[in-house]
C-alpha positions in Angstrom: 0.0 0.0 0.0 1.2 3.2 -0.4 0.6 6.7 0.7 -3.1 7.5 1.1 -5.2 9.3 -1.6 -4.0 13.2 -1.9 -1.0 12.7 -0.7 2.2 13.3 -2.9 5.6 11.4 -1.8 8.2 12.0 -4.0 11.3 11.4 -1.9 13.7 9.2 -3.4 15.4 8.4 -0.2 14.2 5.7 2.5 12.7 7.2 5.9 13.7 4.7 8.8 10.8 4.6 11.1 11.3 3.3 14.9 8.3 2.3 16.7 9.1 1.1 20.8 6.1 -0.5 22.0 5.7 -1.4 25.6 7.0 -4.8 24.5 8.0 -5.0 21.5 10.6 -3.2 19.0 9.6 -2.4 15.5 12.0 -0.8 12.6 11.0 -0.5 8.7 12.4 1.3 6.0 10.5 3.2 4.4 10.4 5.0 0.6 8.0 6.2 -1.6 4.7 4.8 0.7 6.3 1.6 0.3 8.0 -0.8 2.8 11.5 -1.9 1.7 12.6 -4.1 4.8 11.0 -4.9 8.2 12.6 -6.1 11.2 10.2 -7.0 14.5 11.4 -7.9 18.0 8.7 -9.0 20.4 10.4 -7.8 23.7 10.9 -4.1 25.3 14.3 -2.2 23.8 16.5 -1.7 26.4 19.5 0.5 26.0 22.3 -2.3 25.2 19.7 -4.1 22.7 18.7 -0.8 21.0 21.7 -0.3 20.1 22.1 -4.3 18.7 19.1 -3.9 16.9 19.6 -0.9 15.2 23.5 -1.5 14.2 22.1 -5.0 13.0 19.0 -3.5 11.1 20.9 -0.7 9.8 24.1 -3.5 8.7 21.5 -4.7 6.3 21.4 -1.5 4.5 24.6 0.0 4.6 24.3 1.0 1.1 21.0 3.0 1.3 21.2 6.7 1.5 18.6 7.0 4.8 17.1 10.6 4.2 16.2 10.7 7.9 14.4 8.7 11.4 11.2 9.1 12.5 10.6 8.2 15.9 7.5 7.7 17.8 7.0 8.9 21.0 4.2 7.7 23.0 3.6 10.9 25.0 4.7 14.2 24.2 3.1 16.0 27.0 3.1 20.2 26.8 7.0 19.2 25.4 6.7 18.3 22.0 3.0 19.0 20.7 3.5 18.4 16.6 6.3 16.4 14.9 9.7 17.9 15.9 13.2 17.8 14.6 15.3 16.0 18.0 17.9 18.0 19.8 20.0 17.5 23.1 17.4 19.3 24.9 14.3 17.6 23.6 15.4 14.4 24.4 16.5 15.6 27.6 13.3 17.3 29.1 11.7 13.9 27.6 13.2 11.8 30.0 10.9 14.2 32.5 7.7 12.5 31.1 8.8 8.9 31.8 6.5 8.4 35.0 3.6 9.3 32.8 4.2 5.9 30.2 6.9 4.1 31.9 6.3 1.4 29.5 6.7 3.2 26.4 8.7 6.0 27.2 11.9 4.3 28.1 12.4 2.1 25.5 11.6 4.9 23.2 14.4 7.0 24.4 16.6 4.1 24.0 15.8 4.1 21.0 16.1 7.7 20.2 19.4 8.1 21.9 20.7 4.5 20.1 19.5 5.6 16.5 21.3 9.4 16.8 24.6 7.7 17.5 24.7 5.4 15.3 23.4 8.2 12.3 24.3 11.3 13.5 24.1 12.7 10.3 20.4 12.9 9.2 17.4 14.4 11.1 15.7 12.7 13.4 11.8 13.6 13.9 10.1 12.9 17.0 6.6 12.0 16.4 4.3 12.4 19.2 0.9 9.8 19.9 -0.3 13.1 22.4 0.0 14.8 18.6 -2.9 14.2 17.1 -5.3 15.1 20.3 -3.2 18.6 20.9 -5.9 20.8 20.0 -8.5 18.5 21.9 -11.9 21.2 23.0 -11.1 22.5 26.4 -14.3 20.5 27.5 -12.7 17.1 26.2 -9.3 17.9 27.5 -9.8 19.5 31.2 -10.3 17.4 34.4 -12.5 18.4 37.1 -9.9 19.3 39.6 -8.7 22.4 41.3 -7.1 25.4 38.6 -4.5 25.0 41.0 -3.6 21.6 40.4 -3.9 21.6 36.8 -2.2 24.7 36.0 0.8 23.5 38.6 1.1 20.1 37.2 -0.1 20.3 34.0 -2.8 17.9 34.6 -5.6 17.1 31.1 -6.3 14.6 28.8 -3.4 13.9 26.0 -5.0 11.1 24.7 -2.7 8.6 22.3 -2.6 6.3 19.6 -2.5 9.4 17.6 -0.1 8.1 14.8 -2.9 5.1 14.4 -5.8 7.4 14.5 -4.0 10.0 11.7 -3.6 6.9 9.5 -7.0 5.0 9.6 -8.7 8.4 9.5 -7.4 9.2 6.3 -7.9 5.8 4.8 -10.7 5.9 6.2 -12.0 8.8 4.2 -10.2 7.1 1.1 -12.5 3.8 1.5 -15.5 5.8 1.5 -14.5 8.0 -1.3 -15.3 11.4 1.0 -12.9 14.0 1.8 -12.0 14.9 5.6 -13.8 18.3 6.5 -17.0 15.8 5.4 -16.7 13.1 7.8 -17.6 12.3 11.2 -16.0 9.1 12.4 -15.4 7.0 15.5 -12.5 5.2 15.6 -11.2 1.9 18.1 -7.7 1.4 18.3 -7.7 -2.5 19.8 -5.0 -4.4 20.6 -2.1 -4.4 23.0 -2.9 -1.0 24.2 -7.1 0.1 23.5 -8.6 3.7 23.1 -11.5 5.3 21.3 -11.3 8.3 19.5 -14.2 11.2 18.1 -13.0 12.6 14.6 -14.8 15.3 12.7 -13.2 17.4 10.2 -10.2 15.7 10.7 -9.5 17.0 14.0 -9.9 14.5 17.3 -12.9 15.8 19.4 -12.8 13.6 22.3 -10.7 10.3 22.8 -10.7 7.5 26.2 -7.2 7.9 27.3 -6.2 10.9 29.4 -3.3 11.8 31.4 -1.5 9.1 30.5 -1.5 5.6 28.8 -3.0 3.8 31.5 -6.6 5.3 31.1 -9.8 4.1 29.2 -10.5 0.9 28.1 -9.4 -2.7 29.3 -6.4 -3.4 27.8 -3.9 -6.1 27.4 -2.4 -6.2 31.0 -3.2 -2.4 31.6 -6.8 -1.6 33.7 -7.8 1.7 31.8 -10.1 3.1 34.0 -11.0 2.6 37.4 -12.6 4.3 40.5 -9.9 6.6 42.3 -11.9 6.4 45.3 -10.9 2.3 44.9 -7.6 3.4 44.6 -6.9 5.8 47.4 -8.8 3.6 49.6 -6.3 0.8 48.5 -3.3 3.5 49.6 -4.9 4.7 52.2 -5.3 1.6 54.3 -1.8 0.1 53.2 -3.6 -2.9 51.5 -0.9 -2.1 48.1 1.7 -0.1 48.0 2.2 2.8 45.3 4.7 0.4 43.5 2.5 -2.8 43.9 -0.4 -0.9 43.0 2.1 1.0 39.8 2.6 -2.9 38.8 -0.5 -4.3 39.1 -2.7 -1.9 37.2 0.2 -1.6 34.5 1.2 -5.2 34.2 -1.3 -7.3 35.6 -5.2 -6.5 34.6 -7.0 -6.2 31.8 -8.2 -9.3 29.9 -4.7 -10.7 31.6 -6.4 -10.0 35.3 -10.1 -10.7 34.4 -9.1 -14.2 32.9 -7.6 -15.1 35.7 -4.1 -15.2 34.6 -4.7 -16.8 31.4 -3.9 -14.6 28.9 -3.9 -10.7 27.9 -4.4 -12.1 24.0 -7.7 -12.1 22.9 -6.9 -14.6 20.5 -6.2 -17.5 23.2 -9.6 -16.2 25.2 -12.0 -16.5 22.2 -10.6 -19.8 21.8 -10.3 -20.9 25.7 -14.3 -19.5 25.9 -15.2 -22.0 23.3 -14.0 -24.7 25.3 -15.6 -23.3 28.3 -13.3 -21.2 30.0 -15.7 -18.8 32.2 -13.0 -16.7 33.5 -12.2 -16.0 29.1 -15.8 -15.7 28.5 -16.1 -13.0 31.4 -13.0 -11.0 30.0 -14.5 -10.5 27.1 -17.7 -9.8 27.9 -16.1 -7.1 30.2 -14.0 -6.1 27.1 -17.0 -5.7 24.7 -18.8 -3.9 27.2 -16.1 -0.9 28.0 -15.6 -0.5 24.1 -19.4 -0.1 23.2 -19.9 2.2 26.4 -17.0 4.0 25.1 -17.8 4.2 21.7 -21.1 5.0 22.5 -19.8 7.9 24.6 -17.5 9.5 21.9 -20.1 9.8 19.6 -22.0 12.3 21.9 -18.8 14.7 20.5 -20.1 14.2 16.6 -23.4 15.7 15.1 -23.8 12.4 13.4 -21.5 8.9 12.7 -20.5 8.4 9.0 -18.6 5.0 10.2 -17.3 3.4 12.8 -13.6 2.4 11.9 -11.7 -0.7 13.7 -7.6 -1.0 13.9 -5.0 -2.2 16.3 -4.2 -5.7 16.0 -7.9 -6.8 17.3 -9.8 -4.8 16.4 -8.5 -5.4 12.8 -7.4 -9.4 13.2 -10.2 -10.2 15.6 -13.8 -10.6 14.1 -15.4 -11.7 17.3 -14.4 -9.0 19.4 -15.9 -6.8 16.5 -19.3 -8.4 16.3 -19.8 -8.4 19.9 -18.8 -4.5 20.2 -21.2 -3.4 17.6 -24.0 -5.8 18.7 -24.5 -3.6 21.5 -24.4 -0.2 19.6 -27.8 -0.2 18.0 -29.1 2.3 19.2 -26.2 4.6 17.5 -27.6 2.6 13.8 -24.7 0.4 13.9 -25.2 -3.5 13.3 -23.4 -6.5 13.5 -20.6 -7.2 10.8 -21.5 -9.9 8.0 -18.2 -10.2 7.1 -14.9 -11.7 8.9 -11.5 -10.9 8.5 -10.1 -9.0 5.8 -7.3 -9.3 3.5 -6.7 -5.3 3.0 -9.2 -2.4 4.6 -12.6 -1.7 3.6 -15.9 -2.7 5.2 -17.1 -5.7 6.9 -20.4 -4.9 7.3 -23.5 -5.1 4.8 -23.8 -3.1 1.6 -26.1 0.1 2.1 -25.6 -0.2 6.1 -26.6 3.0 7.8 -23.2 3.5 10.1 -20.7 1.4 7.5 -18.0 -0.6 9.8 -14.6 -0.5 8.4 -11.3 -2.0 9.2 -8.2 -0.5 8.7 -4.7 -2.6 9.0 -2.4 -0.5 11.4 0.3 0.9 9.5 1.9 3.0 11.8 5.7 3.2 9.6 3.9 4.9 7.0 2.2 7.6 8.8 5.7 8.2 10.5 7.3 8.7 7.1 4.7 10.7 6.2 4.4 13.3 9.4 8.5 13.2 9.3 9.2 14.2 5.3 6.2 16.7 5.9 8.4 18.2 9.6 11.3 18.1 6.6 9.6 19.9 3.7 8.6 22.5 6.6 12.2 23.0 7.5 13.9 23.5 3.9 11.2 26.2 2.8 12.0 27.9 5.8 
C-alpha cells in the first residue's frame, strides 16, 4: 500500500521509522509509501539491545542513503505537541515524562538516543501519539480538579494512539470516497494497548485515554479506568503499595487479570471461551462492554456517525471481538458485521448499512514517514 489518496511522496530516499512499544521493538524502512525491509522484535528495547538492533538493522542497509528517522514517541506531553526535529534538549526534558508511560517512554528514548549515535548525520523527527489530540476542545481535555492543580502540574487529557488514528482516519476517508472536512468518524484502536477516538473534520474531538496511557479501556495487561476512590482507599489503608499498586494496574489487569491469569491475547480467550473457560468468557464480555460504552460515549462529541472504523491488532485481526462491540451499539444505527476478517481495509459490514463498519490494517511506519518528510519539507522552505 502506499501513501493514502492526496497525498504526494516523491522522496527518493528511504525514511527509517522506529516504533518502541511497551514490548516489542519495530524498525521498517521506508520509501516512496512503500515498505523496503522490516525487522520485529517481540520484547521491550532496552538500552544495550537498542543499540544491537539498530547497528544489526541498519548492517542490512549499509548501502541506502537513509534521508532521515522518525521516531514515535508515545507521550509528548506540553514538550513536544507536533512532529519535531530532535535536539539535546528535547530528548532531555523527555526523559521528564517517563513516570507518565513508563512502558513506552523508556524504551523509546533508547531508542532515540541509540539511533542518533549510530546516524548522527540525518534528522531525526520525534513523532508524538499526544499529537494528534493537541488541540482536543477545552471540554474534552480539562479534568474536574482544582485550577491549582492543573495549571501547577499540567494535569488534562493527551489522549494517544494518535499516529494510528491519523492513518486509519485518512484511509478511512479514502475507503468511503469522501474528503475529511466531510466526515464524522469513531474510531477503536484494539489491541495491546485500546482507546476510542471522536474525529470530525479531521480534528480529534474527544478520545478515552487521558493523562496518561494507562486510562480508558481494558487493555492487554493495563486496567484503563477505574474508580480513584478504589484506589486511594487501597493507599490509604496500606492494602498495596504505590509500587504494587504501579505494577499491578500496569502489568497485571486487563483481559490478563479478568481471565484469571490466562492470557492478555484475545486470540487465546475466544478460543479458551469456546471450550468453556468462564474466566475467558467474562474477560471478554467485560472487554466488549467498556468499548461499546465508550464508543457510544465519543459519539456524543459528533453531530452524526459516517462509520465506525476498527484498527490495532484486534480490532482489525479479531472478528469476534468486533461483532460483539457493535452488537451492543444499536441504538447509534450500527449493526453486526457480515463479514470476517479482511485481506486489506474496507468494510465488513452489509452493503447500504446505515453506520458502514470498516477495518483498517495499522500501519503505523507509514504515517511516521509521512508526518517526518512533511516536519522536513517544513524546514527547507523555511
Amino acid at each position: 500500500m502506499g501513501w493514502a489518496a492526496g497525498e504526494e511522496m516523491s522522496e527518493p530516499a528511504a525514511i527509517l521509522t522506529v516504533n518502541a512499544g511497551s514490548s516489542s521493538l519495530r524498525l521498517d524502512l521506508v520509501q516512496g509509501g512503500c515498505v523496503l525491509d522490516s525487522a520485529r522484535s517481540e520484547r521491550a528495547a532496552e538500552p544495550g539491545s537498542a543499540r544491537e538492533d539498530l547497528a544489526s538493522f541498519l548492517g542490512g542497509h549499509f548501502d541506502r542513503d537513509v534521508r532521515a528517522v522518525a521516531h514515535r514517541v508515545v507521550h509528548g506531553g506540553d514538550l513536544v505537541r507536533q512532529p519535531t526535529v530532535a535536539d539535546d534538549e528535547t530528548a532531555d526534558a523527555l526523559r521528564g515524562l517517563i513516570r507518565l508511560a513508563p512502558l513506552h517512554l523508556p524504551p523509546s528514548l533508547a531508542l532515540l538516543q541509540a539511533a542518533r549515535e549510530q546516524l548522527p548525520a540525518v534528522p531525526h523527527v520525534i513523532c508524538p501519539d499526544t499529537a494528534f489530540h493537541a488541540g482536543l476542545p477545552d471540554a474534552a481535555a480539562t479534568y474536574a480538579l482544582p485550577r491549582e492543580w492543573r495549571e501547577r502540574h499540567g494535569l488534562r487529557r493527551y489522549g494517544f494512539h494518535g499516529v494510528s488514528y491519523a492513518w486509519a482516519a485518512d484511509r478511512a476517508c479514502e475507503l468511503l470516497g469522501r474528503p475529511a472536512d466531510e466526515l464524522s468518524l469513531v474510531l477503536a484502536h484494539l489491541g495491546g494497548g485500546c482507546s476510542v477516538c471522536a474525529v470530525s473534520g479531521g480534528r480529534s474531538l474527544d478520545t478515552s485515554m487521558g493523562f496518561t496511557p494507562l486510562d480508558g479501556l481494558p487493555m492487554s495487561k493495563r486496567s484503563g479506568s477505574v474508580d480513584p476512590g478504589m484506589l486511594v482507599w487501597l493507599l490509604s489503608e496500606g492494602h498495596l503499595s504505590v509500587e504494587e499498586l504501579a505494577e499491578g494496574l500496569q502489568r497485571r489487569s486487563g483481559l490478563l487479570g479478568l481471565s484469571d491469569g490466562r492470557s492478555g491475547d484475545t486470540r487465546d480467550l475466544v478460543a479458551a471461551e469456546r471450550d468453556g473457560d468462564e474466566a475467558a468468557a467474562l474477560a471478554l464480555r467485560v472487554f466488549a462492554h467498556r468499548v461499546s460504552r465508550e464508543i457510544a460515549a465519543a459519539a456524543t462529541s459528533l453531530g452524526r456517525i459516517d462509520a465506525l472504523v476498527f484498527t490495532g491488532e484486534i480490532g482489525w485481526n479479531q472478528p469476534e471481538v468486533r461483532e460483539a462491540v457493535c452488537r451492543r451499539l444499536g441504538l447509534l444505527g450500527v449493526e453486526p458485521p457480515v463479514l470476517g476478517n479482511r485481506t486489506d481495509d474496507g468494510a465488513v459490514s452489509a452493503e447500504g448499512a446505515a453506520v458502514p463498519v470498516l477495518v483498517v490494517q495499522v500501519r503505523e511506519e507509514l504515517q511516521l514517514a509521512r508526518e517526518c518528510l512533511r516536519v522536513l519539507a517544513e524546514e527547507d522552505a523555511a
